[in-house]
C-alpha positions in Angstrom: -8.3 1.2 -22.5 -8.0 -2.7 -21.4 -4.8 -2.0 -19.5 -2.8 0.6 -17.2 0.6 1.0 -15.8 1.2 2.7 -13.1 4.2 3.6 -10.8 3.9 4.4 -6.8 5.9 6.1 -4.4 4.8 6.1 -1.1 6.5 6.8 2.7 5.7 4.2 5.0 5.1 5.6 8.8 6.1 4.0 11.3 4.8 1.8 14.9 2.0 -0.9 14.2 0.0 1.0 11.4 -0.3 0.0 7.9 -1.3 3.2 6.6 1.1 4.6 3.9 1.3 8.2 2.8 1.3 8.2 -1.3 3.6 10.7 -2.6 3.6 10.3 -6.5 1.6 8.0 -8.9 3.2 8.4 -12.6 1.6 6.3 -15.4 4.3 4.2 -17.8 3.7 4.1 -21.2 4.0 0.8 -23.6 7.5 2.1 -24.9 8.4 3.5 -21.7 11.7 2.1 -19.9 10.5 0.6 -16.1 13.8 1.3 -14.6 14.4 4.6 -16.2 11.3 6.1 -15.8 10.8 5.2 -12.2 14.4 6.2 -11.3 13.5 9.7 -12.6 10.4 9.7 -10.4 12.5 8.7 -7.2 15.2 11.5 -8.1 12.3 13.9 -8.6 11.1 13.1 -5.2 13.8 12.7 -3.0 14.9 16.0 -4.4 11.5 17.6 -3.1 12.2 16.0 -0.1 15.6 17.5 0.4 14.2 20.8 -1.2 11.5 20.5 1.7 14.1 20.3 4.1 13.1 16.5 5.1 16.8 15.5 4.7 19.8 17.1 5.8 23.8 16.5 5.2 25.0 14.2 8.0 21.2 12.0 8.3 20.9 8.7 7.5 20.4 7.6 3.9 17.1 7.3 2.7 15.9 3.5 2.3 14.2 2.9 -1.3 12.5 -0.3 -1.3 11.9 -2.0 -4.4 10.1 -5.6 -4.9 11.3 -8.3 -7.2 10.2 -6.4 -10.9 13.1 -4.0 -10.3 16.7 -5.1 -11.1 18.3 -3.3 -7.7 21.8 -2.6 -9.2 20.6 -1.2 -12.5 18.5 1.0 -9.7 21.3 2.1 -7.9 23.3 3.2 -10.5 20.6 5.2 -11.6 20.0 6.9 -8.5 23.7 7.4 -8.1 24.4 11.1 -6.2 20.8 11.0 -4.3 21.6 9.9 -0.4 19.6 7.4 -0.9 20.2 3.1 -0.2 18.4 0.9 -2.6 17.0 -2.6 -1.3 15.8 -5.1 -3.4 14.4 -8.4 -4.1 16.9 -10.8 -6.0 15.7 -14.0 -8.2 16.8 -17.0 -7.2 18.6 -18.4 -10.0 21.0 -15.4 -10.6 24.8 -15.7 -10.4 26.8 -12.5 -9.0 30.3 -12.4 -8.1 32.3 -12.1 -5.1 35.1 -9.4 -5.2 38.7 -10.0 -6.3 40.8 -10.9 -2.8 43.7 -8.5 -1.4 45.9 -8.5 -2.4 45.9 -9.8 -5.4 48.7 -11.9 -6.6 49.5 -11.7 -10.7 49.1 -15.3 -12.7 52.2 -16.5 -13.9 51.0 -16.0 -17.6 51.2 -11.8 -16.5 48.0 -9.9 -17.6 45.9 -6.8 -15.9 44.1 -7.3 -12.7 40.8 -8.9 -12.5 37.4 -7.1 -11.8 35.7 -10.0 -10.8 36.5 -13.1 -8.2 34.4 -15.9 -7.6 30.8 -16.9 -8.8 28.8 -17.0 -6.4 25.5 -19.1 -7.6 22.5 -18.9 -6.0 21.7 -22.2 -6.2 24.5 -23.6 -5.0 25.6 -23.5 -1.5 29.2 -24.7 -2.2 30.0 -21.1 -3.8 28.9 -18.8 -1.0 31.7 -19.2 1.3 31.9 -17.8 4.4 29.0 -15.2 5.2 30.6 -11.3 6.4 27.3 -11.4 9.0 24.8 -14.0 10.1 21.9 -13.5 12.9 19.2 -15.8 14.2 15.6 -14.2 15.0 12.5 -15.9 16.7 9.6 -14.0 15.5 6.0 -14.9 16.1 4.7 -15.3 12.4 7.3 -16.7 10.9 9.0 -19.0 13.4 12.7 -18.3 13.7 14.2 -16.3 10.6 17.8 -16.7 10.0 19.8 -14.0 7.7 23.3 -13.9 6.2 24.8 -11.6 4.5 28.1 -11.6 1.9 29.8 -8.4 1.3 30.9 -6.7 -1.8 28.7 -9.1 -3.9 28.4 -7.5 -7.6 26.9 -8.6 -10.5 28.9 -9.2 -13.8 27.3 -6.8 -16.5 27.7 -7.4 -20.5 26.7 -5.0 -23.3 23.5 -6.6 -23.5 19.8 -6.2 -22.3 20.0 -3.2 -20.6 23.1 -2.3 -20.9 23.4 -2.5 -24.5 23.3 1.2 -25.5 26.4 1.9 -22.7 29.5 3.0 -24.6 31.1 3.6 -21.3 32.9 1.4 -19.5 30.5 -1.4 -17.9 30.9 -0.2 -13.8 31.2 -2.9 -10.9 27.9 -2.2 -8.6 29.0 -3.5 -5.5 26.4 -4.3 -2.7 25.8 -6.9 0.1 23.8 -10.0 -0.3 21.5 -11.3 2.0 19.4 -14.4 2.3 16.9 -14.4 4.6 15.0 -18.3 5.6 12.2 -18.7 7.8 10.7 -21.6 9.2 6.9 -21.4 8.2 4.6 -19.1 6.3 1.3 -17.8 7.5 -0.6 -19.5 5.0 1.3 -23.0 5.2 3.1 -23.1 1.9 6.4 -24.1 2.1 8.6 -21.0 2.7 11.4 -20.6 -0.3 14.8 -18.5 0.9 14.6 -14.9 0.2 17.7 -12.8 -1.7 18.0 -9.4 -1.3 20.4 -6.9 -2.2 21.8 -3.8 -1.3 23.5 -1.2 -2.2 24.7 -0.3 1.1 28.5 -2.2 2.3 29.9 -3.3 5.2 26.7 -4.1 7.1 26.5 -5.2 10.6 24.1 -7.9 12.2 21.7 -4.9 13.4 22.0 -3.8 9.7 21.0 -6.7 8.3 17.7 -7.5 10.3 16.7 -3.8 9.6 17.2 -4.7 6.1 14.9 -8.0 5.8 12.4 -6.3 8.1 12.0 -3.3 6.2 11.4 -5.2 2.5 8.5 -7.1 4.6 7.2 -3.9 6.1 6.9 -2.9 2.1 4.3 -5.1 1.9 2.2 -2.7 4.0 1.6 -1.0 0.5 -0.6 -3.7 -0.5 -3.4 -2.8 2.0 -3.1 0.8 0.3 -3.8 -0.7 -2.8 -6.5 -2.9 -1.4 -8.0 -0.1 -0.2 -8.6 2.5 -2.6 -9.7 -0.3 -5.5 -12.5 -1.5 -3.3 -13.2 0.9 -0.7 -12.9 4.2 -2.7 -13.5 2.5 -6.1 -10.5 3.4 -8.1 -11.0 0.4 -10.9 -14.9 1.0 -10.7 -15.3 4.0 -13.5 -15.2 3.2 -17.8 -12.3 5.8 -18.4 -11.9 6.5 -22.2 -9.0 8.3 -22.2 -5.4 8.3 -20.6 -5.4 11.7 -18.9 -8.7 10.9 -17.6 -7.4 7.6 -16.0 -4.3 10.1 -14.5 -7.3 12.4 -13.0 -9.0 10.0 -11.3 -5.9 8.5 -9.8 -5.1 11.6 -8.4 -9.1 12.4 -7.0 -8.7 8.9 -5.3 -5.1 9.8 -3.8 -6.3 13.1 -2.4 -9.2 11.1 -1.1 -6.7 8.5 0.5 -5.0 11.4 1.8 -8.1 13.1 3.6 -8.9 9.7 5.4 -5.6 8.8 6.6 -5.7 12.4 8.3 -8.6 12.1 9.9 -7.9 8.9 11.7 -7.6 10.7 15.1 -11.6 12.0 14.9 -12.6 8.4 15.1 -9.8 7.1 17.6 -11.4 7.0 20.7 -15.0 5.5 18.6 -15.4 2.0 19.8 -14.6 -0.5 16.4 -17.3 -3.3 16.1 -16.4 -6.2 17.6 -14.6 -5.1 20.2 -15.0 -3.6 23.9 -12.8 -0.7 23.8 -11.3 2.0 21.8 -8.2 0.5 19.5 -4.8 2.5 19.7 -4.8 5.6 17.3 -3.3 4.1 13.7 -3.2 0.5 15.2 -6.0 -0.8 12.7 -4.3 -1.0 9.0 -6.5 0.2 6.3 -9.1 -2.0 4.6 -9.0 -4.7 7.4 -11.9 -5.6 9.3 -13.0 -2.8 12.0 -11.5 -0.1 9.3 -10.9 3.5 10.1 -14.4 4.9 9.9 -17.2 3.8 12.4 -20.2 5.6 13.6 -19.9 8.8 15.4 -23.3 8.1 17.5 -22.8 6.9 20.6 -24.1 3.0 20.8 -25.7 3.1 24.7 -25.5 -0.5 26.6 -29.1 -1.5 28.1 -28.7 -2.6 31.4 -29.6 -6.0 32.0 -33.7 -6.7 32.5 -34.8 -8.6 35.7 -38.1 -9.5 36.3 -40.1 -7.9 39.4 -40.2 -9.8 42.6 -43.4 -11.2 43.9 -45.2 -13.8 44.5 -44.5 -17.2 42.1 -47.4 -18.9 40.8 -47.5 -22.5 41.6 -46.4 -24.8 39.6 -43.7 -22.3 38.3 -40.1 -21.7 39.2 -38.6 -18.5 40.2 -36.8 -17.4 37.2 -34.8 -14.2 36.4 -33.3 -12.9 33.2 -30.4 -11.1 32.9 -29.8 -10.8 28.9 -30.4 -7.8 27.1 -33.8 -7.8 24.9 -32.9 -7.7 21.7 -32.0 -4.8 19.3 -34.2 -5.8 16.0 -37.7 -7.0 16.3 -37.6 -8.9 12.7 -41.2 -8.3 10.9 -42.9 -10.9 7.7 -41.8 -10.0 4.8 -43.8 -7.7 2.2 -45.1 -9.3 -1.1 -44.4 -6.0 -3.0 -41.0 -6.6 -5.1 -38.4 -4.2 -3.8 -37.2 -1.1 -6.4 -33.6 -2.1 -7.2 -31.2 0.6 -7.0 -30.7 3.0 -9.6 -27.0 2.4 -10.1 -25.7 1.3 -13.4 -22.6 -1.3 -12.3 -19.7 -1.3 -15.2 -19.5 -5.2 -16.9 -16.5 -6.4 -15.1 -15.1 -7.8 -18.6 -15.0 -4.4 -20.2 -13.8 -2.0 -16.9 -10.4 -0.6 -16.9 -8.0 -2.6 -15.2 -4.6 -1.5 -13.1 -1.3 -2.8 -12.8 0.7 -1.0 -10.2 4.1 -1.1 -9.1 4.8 0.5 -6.5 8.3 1.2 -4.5 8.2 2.4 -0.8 10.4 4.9 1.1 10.6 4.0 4.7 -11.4 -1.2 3.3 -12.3 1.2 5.9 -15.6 -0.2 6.9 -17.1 3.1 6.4 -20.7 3.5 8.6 -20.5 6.9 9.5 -22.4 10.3 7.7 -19.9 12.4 8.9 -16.7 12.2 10.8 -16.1 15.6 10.9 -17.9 19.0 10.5 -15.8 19.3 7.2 -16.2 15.7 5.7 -18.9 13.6 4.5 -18.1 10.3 3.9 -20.5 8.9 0.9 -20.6 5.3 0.1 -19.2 3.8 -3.2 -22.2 2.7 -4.2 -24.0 6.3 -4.5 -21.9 7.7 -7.1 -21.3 5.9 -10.5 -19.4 6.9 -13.2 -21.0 5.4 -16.2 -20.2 5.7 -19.8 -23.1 8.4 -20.7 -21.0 10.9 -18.1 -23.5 11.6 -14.8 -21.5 12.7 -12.3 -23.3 12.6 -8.3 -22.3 14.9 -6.0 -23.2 14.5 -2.0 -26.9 16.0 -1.3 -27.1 19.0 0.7 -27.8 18.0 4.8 -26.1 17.3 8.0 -24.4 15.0 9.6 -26.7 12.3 11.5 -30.4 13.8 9.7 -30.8 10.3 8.5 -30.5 10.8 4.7 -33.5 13.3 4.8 -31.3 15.6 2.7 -32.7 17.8 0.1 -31.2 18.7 -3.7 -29.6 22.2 -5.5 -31.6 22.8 -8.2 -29.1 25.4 -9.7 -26.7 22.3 -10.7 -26.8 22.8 -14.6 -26.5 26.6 -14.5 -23.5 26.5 -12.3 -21.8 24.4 -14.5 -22.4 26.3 -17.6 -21.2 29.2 -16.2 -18.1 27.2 -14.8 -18.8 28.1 -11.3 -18.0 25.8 -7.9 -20.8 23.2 -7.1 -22.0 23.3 -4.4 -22.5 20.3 -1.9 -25.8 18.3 -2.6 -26.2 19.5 -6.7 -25.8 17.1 -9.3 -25.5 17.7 -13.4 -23.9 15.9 -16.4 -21.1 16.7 -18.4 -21.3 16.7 -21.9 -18.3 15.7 -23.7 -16.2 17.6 -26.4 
């Protein structure tokens, strides 16, 4: 299994937090259609939603963000019925057209009235006219941002590609256009206009700098991402099969999902490197600091000063006010140290991910427990190797130090298909 596809859905909260909530995870197949398939996953969530009672008749539509692999008409014509606006990235060589003026005034040669008006090119600023909206924004990473938006932009659609199996008539997906320039990147490159459509019309000023800012908040889904391949090991186990790749998504979700809720037991923990407690949910996961830090308190020594008395002579009177130090660093032993017993998967041969994800508007783990309910094991005690050994956390408490003792009732257990406990270990032979 060389390769995997996989589609995300995911709510992103909001404040200052980069913490998304994952919703669904659906895995694409090689003849699977993109758009279709991940149009029926966003109607089969926003339904739930609405089922849930998250939505109700007279709120707001719900904002579906989708990056630049998604064609964002096609997407709204799928998702046609659901209250829901679809915003999406544009390429930049694409031609769309502008709609046909009112009224419209018949050609002397007679014929039907036109769908269409104008190209508008994307690469051409002589053919954008006008803009419907235009706003100027000063922000601190990007330098000033200026956005305009055309209304009623469409694109032309032919009984190809996509479209090539509609018998219907082709429909006019009307939306409003909006490019977005900034003055600088963050990492210096030169910064490239941004298109972006949407399926909304007639869009204020205020409308259209929610737009813009919420496709950039989308990228808040990359830290997910970030996190659960390198913090909770998602591309680390040899998975032979499909389905098993679809369980061990979902183990790694509900894992996600158990750390992002427990974010307010470590909120008031000091984070390294800094003097005081961080805002609950300011610190986006996998960045330095993380979510997780240790629950023992970390004491300050007061500062050491040498008794008065009487100074030799020849010597100055000298205080000291630094801390001793924490780690009295000892020679070296000649014995080799054991290395670990953890077999590592050859990175040429582990499974590797694709994801695409769509929104709906590496912890630096330390600690042995953050709560009397979780333990928090590191990725590099439990391997999932080819031969099937499975680890699960040894029996203890929180803060003994790793002085934790093994079941020894693993194997029966399992062969009589009972729970595991906590601390027991066994392998699974395969069918």
């Amino acid at each position: 299994m060389k390769c995997l596809t996989l589609s995300f859905v995911a709510v992103l909260e909001s404040g200052r937090t980069s913490w998304c909530q994952i919703l669904d995870a659906l895995r694409l197949g090689p003849v699977d259609d993109v758009a279709e398939v991940t149009a029926a996953q966003a109607r089969r969530v926003v339904e739930g939603l609405i089922d849930m009672g998250r939505w109700h008749a007279g709120d707001r539509d719900i904002l579906v963000v989708f990056d630049a692999g998604y064609d964002a008409p096609r997407m709204a014509c799928l998702l046609e019925g659901l209250p829901v606006e679809v915003l999406g990235r544009i390429r930049m060589d694409r031609v769309m057209r502008k709609p046909v003026p009112v009224p419209w005034i018949s050609p002397p040669q007679g014929g039907r009235p036109a769908k269409h008006g104008k190209e508008l090119r994307f690469a051409k600023p002589d053919t954008w006219g006008e803009p419907d909206a235009a706003t100027v924004q000063v922000t601190d990473r990007y330098g000033t941002a200026r956005a305009m938006a055309c209304d009623r932009i469409h694109p032309r659609l032919t009984t190809r590609s996509a479209w090539i199996d509609h018998t219907a008539e082709l429909p006019v997906i009307q939306g409003t256009l909006i490019r977005l320039q900034v003055d600088r990147l963050p990492g210096g490159h030169d910064p490239l206009p941004v298109w972006l459509w949407s399926s909304a019309t007639g869009l204020s000023g205020e409308d259209v700098d929610l737009r813009w800012q919420a496709f950039l908040r989308r990228f808040d889904l990359e830290h997910t991402f970030r996190m659960i391949k390198q913090t909770l090991g998602w591309t680390c186990p040899k998975l032979r099969t499909p389905e098993a790749a679809d369980r061990w998504t979902w183990l790694v979700i509900a894992a996600h999902t158990q750390l992002r809720l427990a974010r307010p037991l470590a909120a008031d923990l000091r984070r390294p490197g800094r003097s005081r407690p961080s805002p609950a949910g300011s610190r986006p996961p996998g960045s330095a600091g993380g979510s997780g830090t240790s629950a023992r308190t970390c004491p300050v020594q007061p500062g050491h000063r040498n008794p008065t008395g009487p100074v030799p002579p020849g010597r100055s009177a000298r205080r000291t006010v630094t801390p001793p130090p924490d780690t009295t660093w000892a020679k070296q032993s000649d014995r080799p140290r054991p290395l670990p017993n953890v077999t590592r998967p050859d990175h040429k041969e582990q499974a590797q991910y694709q994801d695409g994800g769509l929104g709906l508007l590496e912890p630096y783990l330390q600690v042995d427990a953050v709560g009397p309910d979780i333990d928090v094991v590191g990725r590099g005690q439990v391997a999932l190797v080819e031969g099937g050994m499975f680890g699960l956390p040894l029996r203890g408490e929180a803060g003994d130090g790793g002085r934790r003792e093994s079941g020894g009732r693993a194997e029966e257990l399992l062969q009589r298909g009972d729970e595991v406990a906590g601390g027991q270990a066994g392998q699974v032979e395969r069918p």
